[in-house]
C-alpha positions in Angstrom: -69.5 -117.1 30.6 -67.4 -116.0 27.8 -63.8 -115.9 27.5 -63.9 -112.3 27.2 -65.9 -112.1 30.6 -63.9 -114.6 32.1 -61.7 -113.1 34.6 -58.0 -113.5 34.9 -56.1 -116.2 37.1 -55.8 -113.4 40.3 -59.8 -113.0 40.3 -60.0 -109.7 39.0 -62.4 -108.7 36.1 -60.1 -107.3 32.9 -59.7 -104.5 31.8 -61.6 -103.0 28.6 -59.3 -100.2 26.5 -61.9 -97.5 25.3 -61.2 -94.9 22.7 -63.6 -91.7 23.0 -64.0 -90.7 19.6 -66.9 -88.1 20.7 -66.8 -84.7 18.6 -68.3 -82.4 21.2 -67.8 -82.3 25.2 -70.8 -82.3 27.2 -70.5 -78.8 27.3 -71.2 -78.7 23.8 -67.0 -78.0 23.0 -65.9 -79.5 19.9 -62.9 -82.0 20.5 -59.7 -81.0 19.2 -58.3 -83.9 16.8 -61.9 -85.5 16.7 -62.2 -85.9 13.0 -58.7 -87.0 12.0 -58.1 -90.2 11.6 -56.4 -92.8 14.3 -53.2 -94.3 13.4 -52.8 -98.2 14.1 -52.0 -97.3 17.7 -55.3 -96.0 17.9 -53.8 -92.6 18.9 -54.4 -89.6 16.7 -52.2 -87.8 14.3 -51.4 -84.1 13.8 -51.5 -82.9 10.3 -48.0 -81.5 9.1 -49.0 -78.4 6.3 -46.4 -78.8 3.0 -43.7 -76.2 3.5 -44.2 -73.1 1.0 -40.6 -72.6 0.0 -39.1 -74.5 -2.6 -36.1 -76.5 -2.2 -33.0 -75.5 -4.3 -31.3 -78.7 -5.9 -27.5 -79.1 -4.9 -25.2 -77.5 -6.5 -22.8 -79.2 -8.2 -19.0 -78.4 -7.1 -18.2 -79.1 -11.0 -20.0 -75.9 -11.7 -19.1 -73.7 -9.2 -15.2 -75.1 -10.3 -16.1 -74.1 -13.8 -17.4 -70.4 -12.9 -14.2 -69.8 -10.6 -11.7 -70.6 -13.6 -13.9 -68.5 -16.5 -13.5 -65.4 -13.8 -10.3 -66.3 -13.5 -9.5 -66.7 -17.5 -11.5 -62.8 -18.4 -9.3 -61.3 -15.9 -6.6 -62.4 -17.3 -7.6 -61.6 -20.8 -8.1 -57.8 -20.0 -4.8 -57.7 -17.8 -3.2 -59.3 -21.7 -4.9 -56.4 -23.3 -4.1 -54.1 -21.2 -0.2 -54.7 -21.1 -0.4 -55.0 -24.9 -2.3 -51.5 -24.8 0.7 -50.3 -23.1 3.4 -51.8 -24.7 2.1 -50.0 -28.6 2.1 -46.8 -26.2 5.6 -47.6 -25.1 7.0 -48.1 -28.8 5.3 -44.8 -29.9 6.5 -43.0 -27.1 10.3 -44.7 -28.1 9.9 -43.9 -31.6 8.8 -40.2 -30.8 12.0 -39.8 -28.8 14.2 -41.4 -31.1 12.9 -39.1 -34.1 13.3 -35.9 -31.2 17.1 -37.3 -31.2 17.7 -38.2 -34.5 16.4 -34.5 -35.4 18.3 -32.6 -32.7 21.6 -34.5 -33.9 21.1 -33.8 -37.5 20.7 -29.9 -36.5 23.6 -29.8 -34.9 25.6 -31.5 -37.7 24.2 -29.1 -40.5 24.8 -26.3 -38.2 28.5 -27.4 -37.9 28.3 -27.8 -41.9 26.5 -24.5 -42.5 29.3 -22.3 -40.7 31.7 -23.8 -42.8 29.8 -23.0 -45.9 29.2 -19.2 -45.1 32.9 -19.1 -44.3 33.4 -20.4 -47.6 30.7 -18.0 -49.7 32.6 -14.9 -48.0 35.5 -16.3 -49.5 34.0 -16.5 -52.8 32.1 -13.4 -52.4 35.8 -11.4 -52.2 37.5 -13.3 -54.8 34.2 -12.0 -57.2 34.9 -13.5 -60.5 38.4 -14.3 -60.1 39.5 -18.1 -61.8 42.4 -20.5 -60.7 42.7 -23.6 -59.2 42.6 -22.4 -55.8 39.1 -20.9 -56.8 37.7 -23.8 -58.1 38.5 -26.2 -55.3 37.2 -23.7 -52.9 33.8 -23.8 -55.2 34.2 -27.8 -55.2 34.3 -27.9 -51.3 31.5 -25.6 -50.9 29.3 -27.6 -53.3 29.9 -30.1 -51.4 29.2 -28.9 -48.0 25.9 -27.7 -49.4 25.1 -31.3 -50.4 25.9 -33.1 -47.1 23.5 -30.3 -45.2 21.0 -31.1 -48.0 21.4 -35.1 -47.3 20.9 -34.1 -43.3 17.2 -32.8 -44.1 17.8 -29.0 -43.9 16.7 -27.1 -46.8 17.3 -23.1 -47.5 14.8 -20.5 -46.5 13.7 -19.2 -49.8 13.3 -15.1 -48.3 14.5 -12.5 -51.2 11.2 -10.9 -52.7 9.4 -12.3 -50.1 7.5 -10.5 -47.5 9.4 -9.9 -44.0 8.6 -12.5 -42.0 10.2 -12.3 -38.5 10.0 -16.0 -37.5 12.1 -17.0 -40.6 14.4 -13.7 -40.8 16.5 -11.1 -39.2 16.2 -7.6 -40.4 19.7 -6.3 -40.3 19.2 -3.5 -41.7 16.1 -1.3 -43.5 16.2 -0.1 -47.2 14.8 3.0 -48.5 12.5 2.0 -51.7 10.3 4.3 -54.2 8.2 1.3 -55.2 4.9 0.5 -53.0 5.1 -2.7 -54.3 8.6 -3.2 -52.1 7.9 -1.3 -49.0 8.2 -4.2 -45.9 9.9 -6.5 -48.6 12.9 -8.7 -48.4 15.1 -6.9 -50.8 18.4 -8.4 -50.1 19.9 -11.8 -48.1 23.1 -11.3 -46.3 23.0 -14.6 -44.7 21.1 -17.9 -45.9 18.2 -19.4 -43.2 17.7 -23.1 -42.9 14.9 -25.3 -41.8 14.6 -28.9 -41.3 11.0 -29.8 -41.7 8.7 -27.4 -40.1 11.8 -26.3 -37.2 13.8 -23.5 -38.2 17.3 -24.3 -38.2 18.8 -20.9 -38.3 16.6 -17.7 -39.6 17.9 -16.0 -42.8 19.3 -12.3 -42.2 18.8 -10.0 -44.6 18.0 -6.3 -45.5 14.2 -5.3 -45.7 12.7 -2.5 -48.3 10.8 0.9 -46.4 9.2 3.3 -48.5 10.4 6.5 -48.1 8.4 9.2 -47.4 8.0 11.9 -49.7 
């Protein structure tokens, strides 16, 4: 007898491991797992199927540090902008204002200046061609109020012979003419208008031709 028949010390006959490796039952049933192959156990295997989705590398916490501070950096850029933006609005707004100021006190000064200058014409105007010291100092002064308005921007409203025009003169009073030519005309200035650029500082008043009727 071989040792593989032999029995053991107790008397009993050994036991022989079998692996069914049959593809069909008797019924005719194919065996689940029958054609895969047995692991060195002897047992079978399942099959695991690849996954489908792909794997995303790690990300690397250098980049994501690097994405955070460039965010960071354009919004600070357009915040810079913007306040620069503002501050050129702020300067022209400023400068605006100060030119509003600087206008508004120079029209005040020449309209100080410019009463004492009419003050001084009607002065002139009675004396009419008189001479004399007293005369020509009151000439000198006059000049030379007539210079300072000049220096303060305000220049005279140039109305005699000129068509009526109510936004730089007051009609005081209407004249009768003959001539077509004068009718609604500016025929004579009884008090001198000023402007300082495009702002009229006072309006001219004068006397305005009206053709009389025949």
């Amino acid at each position: 007898m071989s040792d593989e028949q032999r029995p053991d010390g107790n008397g009993a006959e050994p036991q022989v491991k079998v692996h069914d490796r049959r593809r069909f039952t008797p019924e005719g049933e194919a065996v689940p797992g029958a054609d895969e192959p047995l692991e060195s156990g002897g047992e079978p295997t399942a099959e695991v199927a690849p996954s489908d989705v792909p794997v995303s590398p790690p990300t690397d916490p250098r980049d994501v540090t690097i994405g955070e501070q460039a965010a960071r950096i354009d919004e600070l850029t357009r915040a810079l902008a913007a306040l620069i933006e503002d501050g050129k609005a702020a300067r022209v707004r400023l400068e605006r204002e100060k030119n509003r100021v600087l206008e508004a006190e120079r029209a005040r000064v020449a309209q100080a200046l410019l009463e004492a200058v009419d003050s001084l014409e009607r002065v002139l105007g009675a004396v009419g061609e008189a001479v004399g010291p007293l005369v020509d100092g009151v000439r000198l002064t006059l000049n030379s109020l007539v210079q300072k308005v000049s220096e303060l921007g305000a220049v005279r409203i140039v109305v005699l012979g000129e068509p009526f025009d109510p936004r730089l003169a007051e009609a005081v009073d209407l004249v009768p003419v003959s001539e077509p030519n004068k009718n609604d005309v500016v025929v004579e200035e009884v008090r001198a208008g000023y402007r300082i650029g495009d702002r009229v500082l006072r309006p001219a008043r004068v006397r305005v031709g009206r053709l009389a009727q025949a």
